[in-house]
LUMVEXFI-69500 format. One record per residue: x, y, z of N, C-alpha, C in turn. Coordinates in steps of 0.02 Angstrom, whole numbers, plus 50000, padded with zeros to 5 digits. Atoms other than C-alpha are relative to their C-alpha. Layout:
REM residues N
XYZXYZXYZ...
REM end
This chain:
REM residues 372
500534997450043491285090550469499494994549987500765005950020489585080950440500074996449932499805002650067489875067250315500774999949988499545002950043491615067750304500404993250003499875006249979492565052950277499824994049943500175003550057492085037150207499224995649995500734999750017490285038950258499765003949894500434994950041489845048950103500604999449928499245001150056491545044049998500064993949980500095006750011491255026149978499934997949929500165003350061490955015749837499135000949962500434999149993489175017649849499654992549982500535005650022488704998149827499724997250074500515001349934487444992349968499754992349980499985008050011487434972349980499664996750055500655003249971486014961850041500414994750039499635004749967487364951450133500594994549971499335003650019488594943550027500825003050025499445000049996490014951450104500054999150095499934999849923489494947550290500294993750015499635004749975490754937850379500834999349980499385002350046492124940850245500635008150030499544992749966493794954350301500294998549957499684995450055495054962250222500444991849967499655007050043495884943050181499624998749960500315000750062494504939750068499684993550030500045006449960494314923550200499185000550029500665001149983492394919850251500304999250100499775000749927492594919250471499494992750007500515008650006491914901050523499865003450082500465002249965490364901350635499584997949980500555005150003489164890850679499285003449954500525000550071487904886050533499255005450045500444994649989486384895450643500115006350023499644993549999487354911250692499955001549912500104996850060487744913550508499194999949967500704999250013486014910850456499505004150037500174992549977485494923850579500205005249970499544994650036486654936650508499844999249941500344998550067486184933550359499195001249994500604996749999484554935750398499635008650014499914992549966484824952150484500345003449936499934997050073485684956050308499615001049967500634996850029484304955450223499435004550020500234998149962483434963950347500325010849973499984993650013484564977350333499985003949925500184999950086484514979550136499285003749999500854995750003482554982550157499905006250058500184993749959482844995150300500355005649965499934995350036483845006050173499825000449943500634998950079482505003850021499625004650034500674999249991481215008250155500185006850010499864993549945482085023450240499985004649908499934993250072482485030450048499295002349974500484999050030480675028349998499755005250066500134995849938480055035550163500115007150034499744992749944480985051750205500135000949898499964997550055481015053149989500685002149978499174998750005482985053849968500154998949950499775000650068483385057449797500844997449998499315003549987485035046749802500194996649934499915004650058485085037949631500174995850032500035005749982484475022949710499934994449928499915005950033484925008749586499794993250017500105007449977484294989949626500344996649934499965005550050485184980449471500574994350016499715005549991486174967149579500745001649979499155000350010488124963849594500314994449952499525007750001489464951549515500465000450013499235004249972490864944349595500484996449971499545005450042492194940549485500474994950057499715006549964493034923449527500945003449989499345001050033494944926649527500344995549994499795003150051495254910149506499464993850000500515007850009494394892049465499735000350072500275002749924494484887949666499605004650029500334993449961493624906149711499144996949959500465000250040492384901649583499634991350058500165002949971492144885449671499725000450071500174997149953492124893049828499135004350003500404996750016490724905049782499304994250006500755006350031489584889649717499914998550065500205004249944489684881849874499625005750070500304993049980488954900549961499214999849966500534998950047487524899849845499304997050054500555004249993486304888949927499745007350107500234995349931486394899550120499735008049962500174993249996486434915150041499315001449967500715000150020484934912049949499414998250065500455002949953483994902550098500015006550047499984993649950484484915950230499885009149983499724997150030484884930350153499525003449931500405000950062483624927849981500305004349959499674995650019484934935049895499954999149896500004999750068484354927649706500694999349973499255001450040486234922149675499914995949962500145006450048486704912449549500615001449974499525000950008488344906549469500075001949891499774998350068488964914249306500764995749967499285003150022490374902849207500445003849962499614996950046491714907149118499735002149917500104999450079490864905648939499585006150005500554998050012489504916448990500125008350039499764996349937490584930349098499695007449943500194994050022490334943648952499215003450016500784997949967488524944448993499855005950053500214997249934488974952149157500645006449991499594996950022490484961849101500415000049939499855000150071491334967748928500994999350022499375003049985493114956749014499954994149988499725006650008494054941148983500214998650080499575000149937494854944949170499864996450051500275003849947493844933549282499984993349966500255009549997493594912549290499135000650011500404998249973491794918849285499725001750069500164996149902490794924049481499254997949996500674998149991489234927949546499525003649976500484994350001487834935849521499635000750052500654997749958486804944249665499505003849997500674995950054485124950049601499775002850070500184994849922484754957349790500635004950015499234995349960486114970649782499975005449949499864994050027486094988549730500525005850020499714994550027486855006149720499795004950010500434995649974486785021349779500625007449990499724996149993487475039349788500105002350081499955001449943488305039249960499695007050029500114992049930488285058550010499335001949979500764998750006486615060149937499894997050051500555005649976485905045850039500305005750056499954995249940486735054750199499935006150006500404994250008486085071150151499285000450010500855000750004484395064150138499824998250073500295000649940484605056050320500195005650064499784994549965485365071950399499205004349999500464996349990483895080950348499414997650003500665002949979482625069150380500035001150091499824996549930483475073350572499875006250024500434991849979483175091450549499325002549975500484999849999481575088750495499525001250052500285004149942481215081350659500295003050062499654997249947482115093650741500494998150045499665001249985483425085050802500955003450008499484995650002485015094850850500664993449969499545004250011486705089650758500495005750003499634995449984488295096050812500694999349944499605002250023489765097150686500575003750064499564999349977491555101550739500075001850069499954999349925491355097750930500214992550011499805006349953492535083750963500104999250068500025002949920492245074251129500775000550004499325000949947493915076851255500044997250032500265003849963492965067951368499414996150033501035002349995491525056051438500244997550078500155001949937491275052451618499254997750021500574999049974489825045451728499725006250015500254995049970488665057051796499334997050007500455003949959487245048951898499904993249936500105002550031486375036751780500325000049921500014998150084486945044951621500935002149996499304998250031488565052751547500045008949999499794992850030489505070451530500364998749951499945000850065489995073151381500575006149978499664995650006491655086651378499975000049918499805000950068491825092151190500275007149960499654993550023492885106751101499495004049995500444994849970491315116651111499575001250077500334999849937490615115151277499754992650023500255006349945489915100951403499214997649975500805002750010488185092351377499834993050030500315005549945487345078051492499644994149949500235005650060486755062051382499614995150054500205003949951485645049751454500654991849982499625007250025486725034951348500335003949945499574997250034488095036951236500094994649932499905003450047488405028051059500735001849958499314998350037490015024950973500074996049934500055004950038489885021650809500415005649938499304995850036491605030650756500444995649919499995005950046491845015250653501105001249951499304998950041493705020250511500115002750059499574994249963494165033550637499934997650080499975001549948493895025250790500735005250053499414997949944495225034650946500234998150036499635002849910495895035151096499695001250044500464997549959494515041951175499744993450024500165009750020493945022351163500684996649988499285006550040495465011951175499724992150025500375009450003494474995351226499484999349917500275002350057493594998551057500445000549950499234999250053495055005250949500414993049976499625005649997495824988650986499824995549956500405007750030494394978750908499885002249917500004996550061494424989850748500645000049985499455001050035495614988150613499915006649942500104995650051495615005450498500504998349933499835001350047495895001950331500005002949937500164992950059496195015050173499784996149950500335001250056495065013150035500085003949943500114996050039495315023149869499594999649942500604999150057494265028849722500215003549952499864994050047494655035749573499424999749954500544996850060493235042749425500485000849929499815000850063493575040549241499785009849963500384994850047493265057749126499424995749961500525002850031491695056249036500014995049918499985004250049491655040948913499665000749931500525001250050491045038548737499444996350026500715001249962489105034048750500344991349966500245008050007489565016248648500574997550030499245004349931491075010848775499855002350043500194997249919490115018948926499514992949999500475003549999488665007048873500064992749999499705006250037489714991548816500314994450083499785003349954490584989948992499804995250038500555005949959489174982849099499594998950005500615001150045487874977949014499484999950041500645001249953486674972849149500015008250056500114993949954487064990649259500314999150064499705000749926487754982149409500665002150024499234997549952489164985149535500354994849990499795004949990490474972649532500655001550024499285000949958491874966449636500264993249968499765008250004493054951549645500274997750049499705007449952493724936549752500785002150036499305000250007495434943449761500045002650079499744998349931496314946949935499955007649992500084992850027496604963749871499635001849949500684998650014494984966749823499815006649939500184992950030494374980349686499145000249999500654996949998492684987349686499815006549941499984994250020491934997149550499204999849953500725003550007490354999549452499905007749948499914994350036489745015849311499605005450059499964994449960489415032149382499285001649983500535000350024487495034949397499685003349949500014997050073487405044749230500124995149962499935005850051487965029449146500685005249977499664994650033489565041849102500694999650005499535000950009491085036849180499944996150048499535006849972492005021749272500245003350059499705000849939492155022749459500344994750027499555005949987493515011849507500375002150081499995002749930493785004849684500684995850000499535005449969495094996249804500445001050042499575000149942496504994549897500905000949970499564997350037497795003249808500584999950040499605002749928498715002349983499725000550087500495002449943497944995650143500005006650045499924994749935498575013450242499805004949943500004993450039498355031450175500615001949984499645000050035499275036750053500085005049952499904996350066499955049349914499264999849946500585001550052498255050949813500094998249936499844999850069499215053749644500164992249989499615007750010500165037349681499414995549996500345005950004498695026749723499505000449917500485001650065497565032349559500594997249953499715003450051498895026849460500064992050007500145005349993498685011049543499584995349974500705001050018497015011149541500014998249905500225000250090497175014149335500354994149967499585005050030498455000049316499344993650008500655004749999496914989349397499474998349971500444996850033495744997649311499954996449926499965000550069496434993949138500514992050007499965007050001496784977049170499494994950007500715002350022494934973549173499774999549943500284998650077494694982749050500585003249954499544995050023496104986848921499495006049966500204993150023494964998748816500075004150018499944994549996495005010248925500675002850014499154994450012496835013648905500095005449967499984992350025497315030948882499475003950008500604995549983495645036148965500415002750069499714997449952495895050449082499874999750081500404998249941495465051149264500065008250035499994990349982494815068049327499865000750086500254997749954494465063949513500354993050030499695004349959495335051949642499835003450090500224997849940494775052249837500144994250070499845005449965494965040149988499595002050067500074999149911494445036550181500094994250045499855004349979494305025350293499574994650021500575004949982493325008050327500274996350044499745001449941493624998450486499634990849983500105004249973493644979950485500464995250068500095002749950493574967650636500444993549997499595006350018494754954450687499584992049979500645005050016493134940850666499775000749931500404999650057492694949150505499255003349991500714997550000491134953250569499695005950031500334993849963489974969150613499774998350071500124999449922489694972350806499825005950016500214993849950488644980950903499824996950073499965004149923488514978651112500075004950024499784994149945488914988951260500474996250030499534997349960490464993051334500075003050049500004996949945490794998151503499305004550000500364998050000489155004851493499965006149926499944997550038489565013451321499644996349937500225005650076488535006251159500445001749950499444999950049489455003251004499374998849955500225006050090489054997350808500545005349981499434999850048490634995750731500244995249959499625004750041491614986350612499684996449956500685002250063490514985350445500424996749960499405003750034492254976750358499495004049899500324998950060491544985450194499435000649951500744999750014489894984750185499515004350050500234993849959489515002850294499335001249979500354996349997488085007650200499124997850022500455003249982486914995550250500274996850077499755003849953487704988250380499875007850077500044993449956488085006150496499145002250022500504996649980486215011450448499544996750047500175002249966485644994750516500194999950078499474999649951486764994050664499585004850037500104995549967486315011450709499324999550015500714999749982484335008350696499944994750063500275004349937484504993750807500295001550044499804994649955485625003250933499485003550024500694993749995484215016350938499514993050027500615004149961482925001850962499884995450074499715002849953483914993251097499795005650077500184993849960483955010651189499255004250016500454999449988482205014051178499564992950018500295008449964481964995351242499114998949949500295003150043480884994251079500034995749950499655006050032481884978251009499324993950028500415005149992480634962651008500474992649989499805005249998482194951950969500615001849986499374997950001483964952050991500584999649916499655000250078485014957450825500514993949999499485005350022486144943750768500565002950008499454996749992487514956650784500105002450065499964996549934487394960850961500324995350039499885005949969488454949051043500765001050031499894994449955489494952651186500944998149981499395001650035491104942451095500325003049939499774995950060492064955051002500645001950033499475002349981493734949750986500865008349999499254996050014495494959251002500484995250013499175005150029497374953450989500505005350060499574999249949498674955651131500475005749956499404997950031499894964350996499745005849961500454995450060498534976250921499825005450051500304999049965498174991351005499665006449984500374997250030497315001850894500485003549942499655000750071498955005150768500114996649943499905004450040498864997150628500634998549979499264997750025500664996150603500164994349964499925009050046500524976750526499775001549931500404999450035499504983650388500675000349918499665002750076500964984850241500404994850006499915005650020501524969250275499524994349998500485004350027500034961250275499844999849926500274995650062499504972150108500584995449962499435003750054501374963450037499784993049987499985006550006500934947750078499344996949962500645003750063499114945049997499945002349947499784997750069499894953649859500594995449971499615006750022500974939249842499634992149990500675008650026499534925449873499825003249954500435000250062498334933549748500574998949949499575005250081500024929749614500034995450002499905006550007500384915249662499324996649995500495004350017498634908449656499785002449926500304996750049498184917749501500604993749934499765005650051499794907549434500074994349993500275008249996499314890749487499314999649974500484999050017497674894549418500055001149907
REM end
C-alpha cells in the first residue's frame, strides 16, 4: 500500500546532519576528514531540499523548524558531542551548541541527561502528511503510481529492464531500488548491505495544557547518546508525548514494546506516570554496516538505501539525486554515491544477530551509565 511502513510512521524529526555517519551502536563510522565534510555538506543540502519541496508543491505537513537536543547519557557522550561541534557547524551550519548540565532544564523539564546538544538547524514534521503532499505533487504531474504490484521479477531487455510484477509486465528504461527497511530477495547483493531494524512509537492521551507546555519548553525534538537510542518530541498540537525507540531491535508484540516504550518514557519524565497511552505503532528503518546512506548502481540497477535513521531527509535527498543522475542533470557527484558499500561474509540479509546485539548495548549503556 502507498506509504506503508516506516515512510509515513516515523518519528517525524528531519536532521540537518547530525546523525550522518552514526548506526544503530550510537558509534560515529571513521572517514576521512574531507569525505565527512562532504556529507555533511550534502546534509545540509538535503535539509533545504525538504524546506524547499514543502514550500513549493504547498504541503500542509506541520512543518516545524525549532531545532533538536541530544541528551548526553553520560559525561564522556557529552564530551564526545563537544568535540562534533566545530564540523558540524563548518560543514553542515548546523548552529550547534553545547548545553551543560546546570542549564539542561532550559531544553527539557528532566534531571535524566549530563546535559547535550542543541541543533538549531533541525526540525519536524508530520511524516504521512509530508508523503501525501509528495504523492500528489506526482499526480499532479501526472505521473502514474502503482500500489499493490509487487515485482517477481527484473531482467534485461535491450538497453533497459522488464519489469514482471503481480499485476502485469512493464518495460523501464532504468530501474531504482530504494526498498530501504524492507529491502528482499529480489536484491540479494543489496539485502546484504542493509541491516532492517524495528523502530517503535507510542502516543501519550491528551495532556493537561500546563504539563503539555512544561515538557519542552523550546518545542524541539529530542534524542539521546545512548546505544539504545530513544527519540521523541510533542505531538504537533502541543497535546501529547510521542515517544520513540528501540523497544527491541526486531518486530515485536506491540503491547509488549509500549510498555517498554512507557518504562522509557517515564524515566525522562516521571510526571507523566500514570499517563495513558492511546496509540502504539512500528516499522522498519534499515541501517548500513558503514553507518552511512548509499546510493550507486548495481549490476546496472540504481539504489539509495540505508538512511540509518534519518529517512526523511536523507531518502528524499537520495532519491532527487538518483533522479538527477538518471537524467544526467547532476553538475557534481553526491557525496553519497560511492561505489564502496560494504557487506559481511556472515550477513545475508537475516538479521538473525540482532537480539544479541540489542542484549549487549543494553548492557554497555548500564555499565557506562554506572561508571558515569
Amino acid at each position: 500500500a502507498l506509504g506503508e511502513g516506516a515512510s509515513t510512521r516515523n518519528g517525524g524529526a528531519v536532521s540537518g546532519g547530525v546523525n550522518v555517519g552514526k548506526g544503530f551502536s550510537g558509534k560515529t563510522s571513521e572517514v576521512d576528514a574531507s569525505r565527512t565534510a562532504s556529507m555533511l555538506s550534502d546534509a545540509y543540502d538535503a535539509f533545504a531540499l525538504v524546506e524547499r519541496l514543502i514550500e513549493e508543491e504547498r504541503i500542509d505537513c506541520f512543518w516545524q523548524k525549532r531545532g533538536r537536543f541530544q541528551g548526553a547519557w553520560t559525561p564522556a557522550h557529552f564530551a564526545y558531542q563537544q568535540s562534533r561541534l566545530a564540523s558540524l557547524n563548518e560543514s553542515a551550519q548546523s548552529g550547534a551548541y553545547m548545553v551543560p548540565r546546570d542549564r539542561q532544564r532550559d531544553e527539557i523539564a528532566s534531571d535524566y541527561y549530563y546535559g547535550g546538544m542543541v541543533v538549531e538547524r533541525s526540525g519536524s514534521i508530520h511524516p504521512a502528511l509530508y508523503y501525501k503532499g509528495l504523492l500528489d505533487a506526482c499526480r499532479r504531474r501526472g505521473i502514474a503510481v502503482c500500489a499493490d504490484a509487487a515485482v517477481v521479477s527484473m531482467e534485461r531487455s535491450g538497453a533497459g529492464w522488464r519489469v514482471s510484477t503481480s499485476r502485469g509486465v512493464t518495460d523501464a528504461g532504468e530501474v531504482v531500488i530504494a526498498t530501504n527497511g524492507y529491502t528482499g530477495a529480489l536484491t540479494p547483493r543489496l539485502r546484504r548491505r542493509v541491516v532492517p531494524i524495528a523502530s517503535h512509537i507510542i502516543a501519550t492521551e491528551e495532556l493537561p495544557d500546563d504539563l503539555a507546555r512544561s515538557l519542552v519548553p523550546n518545542g524541539r525534538t529530542l534524542s539521546d547518546t545512548k546505544r539504545v537510542l530513544c527519540y521523541y518530541r510533542m505531538s504537533p498540537d502541543g497535546k501529547r508525548m510521542v515517544f520513540g525507540g528501540r523497544a527491541r531491535f526486531t518486530q515485536a508484540d506491540p503491547l509488549h514494546c509500549a510498555r517498554v516504550l512507557y518504562t522509557y518514557m517515564t524515566k525522562r519524565f516521571p510526571q507523566l506516570a500514570g499517563v495513558r497511552i492511546t496509540h502504539g505503532w512500528t516499522g522498519n528503518t534499515a541501517f548500513t554496516l558503514d553507518a552511512l546512506p548509499h546510493m550507486g548502481e548495481d549490476e546496472g540497477l540504481h539504489y539509495a538505501l540505508g538512511c540509518n535513521g534519518s529517512g526523511i531527509a536523507m531518502m528524499t535527498y537520495l532519491g532527487y539525486q538518483t533522479a538527477r543522475k538518471i537524467a544526467r542533470a547532476a553538475n557534481y557527484a553526491c557525496a553519497f554515491d560511492n561505489a564502496d558499500f560494504p557487506d559481511h561474509a556472515l550477513y545475508n540479509g537475516n538479521p538473525w544477530f540482532l537480539p544479541l546485539v540489542g542484549s549487549y548495548y543494553r548492557l554497555r549503556d548500564r555499565l557506562d551509565r554506572m561508571l558515569a
